[in-house]
Every structure is written in structure tokens, then in C-alpha cells.
Backbone atoms as SQL, in Angstrom:
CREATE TABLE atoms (id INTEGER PRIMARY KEY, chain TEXT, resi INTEGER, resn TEXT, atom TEXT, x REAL, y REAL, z REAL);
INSERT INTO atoms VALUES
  (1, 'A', 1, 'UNK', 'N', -3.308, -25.865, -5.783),
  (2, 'A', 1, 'UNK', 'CA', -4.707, -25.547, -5.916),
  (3, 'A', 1, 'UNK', 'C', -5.328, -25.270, -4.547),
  (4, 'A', 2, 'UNK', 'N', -4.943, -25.903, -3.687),
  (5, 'A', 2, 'UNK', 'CA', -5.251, -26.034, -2.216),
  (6, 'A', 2, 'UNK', 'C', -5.046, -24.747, -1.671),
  (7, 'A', 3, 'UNK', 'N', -3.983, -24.054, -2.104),
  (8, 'A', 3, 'UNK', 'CA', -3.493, -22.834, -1.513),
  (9, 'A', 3, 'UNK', 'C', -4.027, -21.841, -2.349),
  (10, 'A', 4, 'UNK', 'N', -4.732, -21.428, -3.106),
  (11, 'A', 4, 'UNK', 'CA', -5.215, -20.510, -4.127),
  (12, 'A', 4, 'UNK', 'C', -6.852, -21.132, -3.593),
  (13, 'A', 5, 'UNK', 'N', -7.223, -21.516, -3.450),
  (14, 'A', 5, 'UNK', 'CA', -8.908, -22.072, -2.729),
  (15, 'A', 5, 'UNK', 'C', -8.581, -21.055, -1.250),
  (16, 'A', 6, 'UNK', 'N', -7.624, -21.616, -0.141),
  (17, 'A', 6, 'UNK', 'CA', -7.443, -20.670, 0.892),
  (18, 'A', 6, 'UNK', 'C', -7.133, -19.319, 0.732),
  (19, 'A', 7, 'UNK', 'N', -6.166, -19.117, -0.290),
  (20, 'A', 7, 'UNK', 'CA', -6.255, -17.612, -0.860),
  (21, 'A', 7, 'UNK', 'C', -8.214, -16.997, -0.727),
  (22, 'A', 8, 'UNK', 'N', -8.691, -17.108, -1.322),
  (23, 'A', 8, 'UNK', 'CA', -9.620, -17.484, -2.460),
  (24, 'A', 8, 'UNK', 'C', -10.719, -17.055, -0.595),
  (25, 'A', 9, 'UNK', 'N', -10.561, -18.335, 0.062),
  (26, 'A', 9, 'UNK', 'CA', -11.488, -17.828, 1.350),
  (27, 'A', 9, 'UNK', 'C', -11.063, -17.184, 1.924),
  (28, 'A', 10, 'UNK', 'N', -9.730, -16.802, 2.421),
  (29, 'A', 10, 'UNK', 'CA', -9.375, -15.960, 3.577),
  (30, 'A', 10, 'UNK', 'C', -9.792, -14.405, 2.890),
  (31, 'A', 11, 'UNK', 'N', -9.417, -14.033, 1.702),
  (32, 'A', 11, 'UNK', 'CA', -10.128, -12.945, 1.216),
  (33, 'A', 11, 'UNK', 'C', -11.488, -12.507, 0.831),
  (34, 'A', 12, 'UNK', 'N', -11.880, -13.664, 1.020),
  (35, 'A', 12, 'UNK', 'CA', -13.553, -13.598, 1.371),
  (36, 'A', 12, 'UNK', 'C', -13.534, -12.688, 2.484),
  (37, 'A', 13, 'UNK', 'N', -13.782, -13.873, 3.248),
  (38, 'A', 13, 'UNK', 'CA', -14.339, -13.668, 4.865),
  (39, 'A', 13, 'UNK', 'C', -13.276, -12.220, 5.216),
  (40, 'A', 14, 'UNK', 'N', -11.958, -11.675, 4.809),
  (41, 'A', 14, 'UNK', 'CA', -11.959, -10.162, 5.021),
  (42, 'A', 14, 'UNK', 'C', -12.462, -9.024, 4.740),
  (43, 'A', 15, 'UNK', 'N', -13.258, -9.637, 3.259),
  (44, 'A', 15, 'UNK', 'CA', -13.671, -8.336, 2.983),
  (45, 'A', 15, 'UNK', 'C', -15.111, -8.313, 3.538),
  (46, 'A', 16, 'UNK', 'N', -15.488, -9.733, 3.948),
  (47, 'A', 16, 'UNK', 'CA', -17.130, -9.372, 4.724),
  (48, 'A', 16, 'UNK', 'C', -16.729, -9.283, 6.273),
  (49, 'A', 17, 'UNK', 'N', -15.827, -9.519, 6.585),
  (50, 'A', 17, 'UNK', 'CA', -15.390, -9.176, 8.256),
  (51, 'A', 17, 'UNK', 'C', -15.423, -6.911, 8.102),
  (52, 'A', 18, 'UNK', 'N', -14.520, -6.936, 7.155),
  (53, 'A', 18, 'UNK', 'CA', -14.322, -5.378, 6.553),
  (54, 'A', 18, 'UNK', 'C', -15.772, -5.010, 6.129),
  (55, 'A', 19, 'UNK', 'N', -16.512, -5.206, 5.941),
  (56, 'A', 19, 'UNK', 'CA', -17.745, -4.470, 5.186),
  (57, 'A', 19, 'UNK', 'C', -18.844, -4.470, 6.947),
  (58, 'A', 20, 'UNK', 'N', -18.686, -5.384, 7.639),
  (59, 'A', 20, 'UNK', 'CA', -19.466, -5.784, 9.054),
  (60, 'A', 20, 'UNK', 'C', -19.285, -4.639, 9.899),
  (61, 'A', 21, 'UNK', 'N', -17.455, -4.484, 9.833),
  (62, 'A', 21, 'UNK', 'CA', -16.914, -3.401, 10.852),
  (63, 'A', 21, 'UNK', 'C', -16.955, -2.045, 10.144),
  (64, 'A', 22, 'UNK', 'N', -17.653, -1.769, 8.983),
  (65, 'A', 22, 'UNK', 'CA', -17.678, -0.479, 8.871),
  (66, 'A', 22, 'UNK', 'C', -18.635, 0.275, 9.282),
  (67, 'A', 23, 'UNK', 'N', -19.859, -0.700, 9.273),
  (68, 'A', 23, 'UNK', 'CA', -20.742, -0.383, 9.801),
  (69, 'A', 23, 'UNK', 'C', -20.688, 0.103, 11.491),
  (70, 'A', 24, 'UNK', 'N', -19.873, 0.194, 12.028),
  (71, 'A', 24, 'UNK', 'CA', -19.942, 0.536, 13.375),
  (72, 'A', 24, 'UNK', 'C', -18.805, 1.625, 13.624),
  (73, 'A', 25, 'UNK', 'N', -19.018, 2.594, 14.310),
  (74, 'A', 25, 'UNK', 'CA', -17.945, 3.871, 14.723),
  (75, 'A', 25, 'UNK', 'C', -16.520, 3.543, 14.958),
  (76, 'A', 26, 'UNK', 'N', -16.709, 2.294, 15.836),
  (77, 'A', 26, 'UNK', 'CA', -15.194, 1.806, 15.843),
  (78, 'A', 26, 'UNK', 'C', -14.739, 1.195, 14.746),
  (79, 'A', 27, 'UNK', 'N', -15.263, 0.576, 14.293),
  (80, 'A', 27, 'UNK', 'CA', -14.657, -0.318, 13.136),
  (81, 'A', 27, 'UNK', 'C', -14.107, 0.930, 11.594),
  (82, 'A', 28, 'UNK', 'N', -15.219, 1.826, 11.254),
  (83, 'A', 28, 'UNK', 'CA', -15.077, 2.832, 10.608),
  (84, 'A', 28, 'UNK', 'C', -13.735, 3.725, 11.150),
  (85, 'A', 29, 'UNK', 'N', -13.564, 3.856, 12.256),
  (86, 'A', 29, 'UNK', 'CA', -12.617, 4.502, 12.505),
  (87, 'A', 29, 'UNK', 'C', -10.857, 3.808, 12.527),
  (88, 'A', 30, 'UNK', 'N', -11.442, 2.482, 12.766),
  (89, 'A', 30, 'UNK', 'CA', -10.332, 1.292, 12.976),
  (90, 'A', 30, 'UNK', 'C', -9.743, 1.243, 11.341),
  (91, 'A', 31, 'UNK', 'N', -11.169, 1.025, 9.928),
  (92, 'A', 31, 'UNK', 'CA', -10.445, 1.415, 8.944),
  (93, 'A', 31, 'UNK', 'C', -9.806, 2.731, 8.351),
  (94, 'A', 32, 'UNK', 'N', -10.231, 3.515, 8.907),
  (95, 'A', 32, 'UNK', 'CA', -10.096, 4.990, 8.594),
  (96, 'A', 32, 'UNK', 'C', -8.739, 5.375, 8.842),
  (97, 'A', 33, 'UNK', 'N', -8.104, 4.533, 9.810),
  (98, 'A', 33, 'UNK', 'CA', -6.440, 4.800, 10.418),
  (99, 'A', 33, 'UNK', 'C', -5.923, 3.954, 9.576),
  (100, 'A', 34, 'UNK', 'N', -6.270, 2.745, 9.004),
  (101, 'A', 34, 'UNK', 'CA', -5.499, 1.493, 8.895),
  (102, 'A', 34, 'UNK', 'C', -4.934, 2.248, 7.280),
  (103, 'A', 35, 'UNK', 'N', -6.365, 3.019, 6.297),
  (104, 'A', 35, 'UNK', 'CA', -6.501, 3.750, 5.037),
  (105, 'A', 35, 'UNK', 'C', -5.280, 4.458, 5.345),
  (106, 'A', 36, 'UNK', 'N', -4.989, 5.439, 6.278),
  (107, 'A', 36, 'UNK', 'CA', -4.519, 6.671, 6.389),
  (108, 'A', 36, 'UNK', 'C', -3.393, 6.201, 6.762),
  (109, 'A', 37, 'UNK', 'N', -2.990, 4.908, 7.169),
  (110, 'A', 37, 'UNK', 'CA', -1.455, 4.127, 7.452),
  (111, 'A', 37, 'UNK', 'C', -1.172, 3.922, 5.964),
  (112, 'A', 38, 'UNK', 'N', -1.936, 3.399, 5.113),
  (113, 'A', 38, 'UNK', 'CA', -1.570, 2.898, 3.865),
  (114, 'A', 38, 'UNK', 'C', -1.051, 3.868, 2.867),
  (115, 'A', 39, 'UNK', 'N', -1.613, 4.978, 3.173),
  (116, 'A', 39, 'UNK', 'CA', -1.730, 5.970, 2.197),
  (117, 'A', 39, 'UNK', 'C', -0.553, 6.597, 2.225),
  (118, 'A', 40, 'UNK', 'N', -0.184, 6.861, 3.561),
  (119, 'A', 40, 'UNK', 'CA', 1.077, 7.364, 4.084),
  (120, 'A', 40, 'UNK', 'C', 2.620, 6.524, 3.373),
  (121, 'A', 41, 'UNK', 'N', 2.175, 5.337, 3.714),
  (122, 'A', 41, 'UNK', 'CA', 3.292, 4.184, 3.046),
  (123, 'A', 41, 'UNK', 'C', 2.981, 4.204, 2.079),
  (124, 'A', 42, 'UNK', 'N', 2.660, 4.481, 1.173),
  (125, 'A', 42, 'UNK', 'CA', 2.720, 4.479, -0.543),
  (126, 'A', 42, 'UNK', 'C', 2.943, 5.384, -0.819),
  (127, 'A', 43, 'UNK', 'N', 2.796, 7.201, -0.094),
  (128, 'A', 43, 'UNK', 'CA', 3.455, 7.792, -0.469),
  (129, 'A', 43, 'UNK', 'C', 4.575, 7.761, 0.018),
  (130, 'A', 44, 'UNK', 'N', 5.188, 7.656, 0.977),
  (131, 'A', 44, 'UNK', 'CA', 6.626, 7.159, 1.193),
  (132, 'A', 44, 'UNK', 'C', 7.782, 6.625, -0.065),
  (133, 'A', 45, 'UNK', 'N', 6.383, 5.486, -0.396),
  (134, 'A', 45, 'UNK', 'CA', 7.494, 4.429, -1.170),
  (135, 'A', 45, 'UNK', 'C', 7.559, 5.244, -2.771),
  (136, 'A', 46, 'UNK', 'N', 6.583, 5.889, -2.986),
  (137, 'A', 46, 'UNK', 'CA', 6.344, 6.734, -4.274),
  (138, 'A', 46, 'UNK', 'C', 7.410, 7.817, -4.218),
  (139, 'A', 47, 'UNK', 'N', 7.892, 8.269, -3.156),
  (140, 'A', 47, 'UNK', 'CA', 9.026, 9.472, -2.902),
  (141, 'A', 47, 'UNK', 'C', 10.527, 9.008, -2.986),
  (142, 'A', 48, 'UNK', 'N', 10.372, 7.947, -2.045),
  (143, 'A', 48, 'UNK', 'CA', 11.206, 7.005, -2.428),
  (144, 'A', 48, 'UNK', 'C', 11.994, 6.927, -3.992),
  (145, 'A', 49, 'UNK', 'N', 10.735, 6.037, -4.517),
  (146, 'A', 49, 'UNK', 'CA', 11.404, 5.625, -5.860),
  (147, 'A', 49, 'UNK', 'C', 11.718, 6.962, -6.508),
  (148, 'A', 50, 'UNK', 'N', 11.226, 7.782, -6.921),
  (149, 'A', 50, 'UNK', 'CA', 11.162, 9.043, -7.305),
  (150, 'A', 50, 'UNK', 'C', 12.612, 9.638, -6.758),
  (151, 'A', 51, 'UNK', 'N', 12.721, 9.869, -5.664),
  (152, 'A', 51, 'UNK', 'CA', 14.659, 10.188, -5.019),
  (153, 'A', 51, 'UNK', 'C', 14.841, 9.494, -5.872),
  (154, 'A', 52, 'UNK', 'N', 15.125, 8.347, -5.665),
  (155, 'A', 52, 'UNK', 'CA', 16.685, 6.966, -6.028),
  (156, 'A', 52, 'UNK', 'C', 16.561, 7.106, -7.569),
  (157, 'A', 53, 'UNK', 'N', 15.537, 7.329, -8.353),
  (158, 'A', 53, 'UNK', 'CA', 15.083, 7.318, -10.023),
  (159, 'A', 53, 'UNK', 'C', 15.758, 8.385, -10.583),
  (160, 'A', 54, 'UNK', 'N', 15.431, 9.561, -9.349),
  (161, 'A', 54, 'UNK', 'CA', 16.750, 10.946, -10.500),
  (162, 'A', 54, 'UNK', 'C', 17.935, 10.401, -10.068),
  (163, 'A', 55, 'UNK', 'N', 18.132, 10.548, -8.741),
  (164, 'A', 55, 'UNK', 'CA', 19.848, 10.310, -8.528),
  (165, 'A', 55, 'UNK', 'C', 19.967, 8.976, -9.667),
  (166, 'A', 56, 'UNK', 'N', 19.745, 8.131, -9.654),
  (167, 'A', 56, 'UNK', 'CA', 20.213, 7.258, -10.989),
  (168, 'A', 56, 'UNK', 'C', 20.416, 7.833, -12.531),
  (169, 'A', 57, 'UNK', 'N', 19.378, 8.993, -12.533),
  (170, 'A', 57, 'UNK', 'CA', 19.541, 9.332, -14.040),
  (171, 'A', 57, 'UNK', 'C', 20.547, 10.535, -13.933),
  (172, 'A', 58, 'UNK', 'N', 20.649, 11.447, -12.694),
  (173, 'A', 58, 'UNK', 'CA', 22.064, 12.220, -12.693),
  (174, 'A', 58, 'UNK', 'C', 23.113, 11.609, -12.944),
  (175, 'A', 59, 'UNK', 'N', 23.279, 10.465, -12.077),
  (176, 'A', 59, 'UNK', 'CA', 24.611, 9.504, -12.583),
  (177, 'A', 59, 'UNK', 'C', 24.899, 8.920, -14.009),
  (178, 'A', 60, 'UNK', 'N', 23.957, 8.814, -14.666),
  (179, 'A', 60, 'UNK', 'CA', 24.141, 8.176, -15.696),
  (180, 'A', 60, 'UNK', 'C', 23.796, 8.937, -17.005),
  (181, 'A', 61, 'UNK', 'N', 23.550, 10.432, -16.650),
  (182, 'A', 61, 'UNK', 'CA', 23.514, 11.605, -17.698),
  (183, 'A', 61, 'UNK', 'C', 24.938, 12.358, -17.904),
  (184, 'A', 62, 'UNK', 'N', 25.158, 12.410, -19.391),
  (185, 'A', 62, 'UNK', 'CA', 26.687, 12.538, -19.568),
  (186, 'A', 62, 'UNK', 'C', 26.468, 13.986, -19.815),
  (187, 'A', 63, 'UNK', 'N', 25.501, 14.765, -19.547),
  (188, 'A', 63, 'UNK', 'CA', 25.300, 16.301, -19.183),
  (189, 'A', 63, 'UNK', 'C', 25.540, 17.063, -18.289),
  (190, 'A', 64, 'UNK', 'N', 25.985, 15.883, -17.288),
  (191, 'A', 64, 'UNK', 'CA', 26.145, 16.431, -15.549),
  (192, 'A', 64, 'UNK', 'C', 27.314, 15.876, -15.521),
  (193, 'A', 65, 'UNK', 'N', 28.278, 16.722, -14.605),
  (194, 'A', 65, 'UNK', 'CA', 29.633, 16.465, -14.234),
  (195, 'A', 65, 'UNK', 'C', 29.196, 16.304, -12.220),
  (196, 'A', 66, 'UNK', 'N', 29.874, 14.844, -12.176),
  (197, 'A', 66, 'UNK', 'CA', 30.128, 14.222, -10.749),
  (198, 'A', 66, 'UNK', 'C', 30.260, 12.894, -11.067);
């Protein structure tokens, strides 16, 4: 319970630390990279799965010879 209460504040106080710093050029810009890091890595990981998901279904389609 102890650890779901700290859950519970530390995601507080980020998203009002995050809402403080948007308000300012740097901070807006500080999230604006951090967005554009994230976005990048999820499409990554979305391409990702997507590769490894056909090659699995080529292998395991008895329509395709290899």
C-alpha cells in the first residue's frame, strides 16, 4: 500500500512539475524533444513488432516454401 501511495505522489508532483515547465520556452522545448524522443521509440518498437510478426507468419504459412 505504501508503494502505490508513493506511486500515487511521485506522479503527482510530475505532472505539476510538467504542467509549471511548460509554461516557459525552455521547459516547452525541454518537453517538445523529450515528446519527439518518445514518439520516435514507439515507432521503432511498432516497426519492430510488425518485422518479427510477418517473418513469424512466413515461417509458419504452409503457402510459402523456406
Amino acid at each position: 500500500m505504501k508503494s502505490l501511495i508513493l506511486l500515487s505522489v511521485g506522479v503527482a508532483l510530475g505532472l505539476g512539475i510538467a504542467h509549471l515547465a511548460v509554461r516557459t520556452a525552455g521547459g516547452q522545448r525541454l518537453l517538445d524533444d523529450i515528446d519527439g524522443s518518445v514518439t520516435s521509440f514507439r515507432a521503432a518498437v511498432v516497426d519492430g513488432y510488425k518485422t518479427r510478426e510477418a517473418e513469424l507468419r512466413s515461417a509458419t504459412d504452409p503457402t510459402t516454401e523456406g
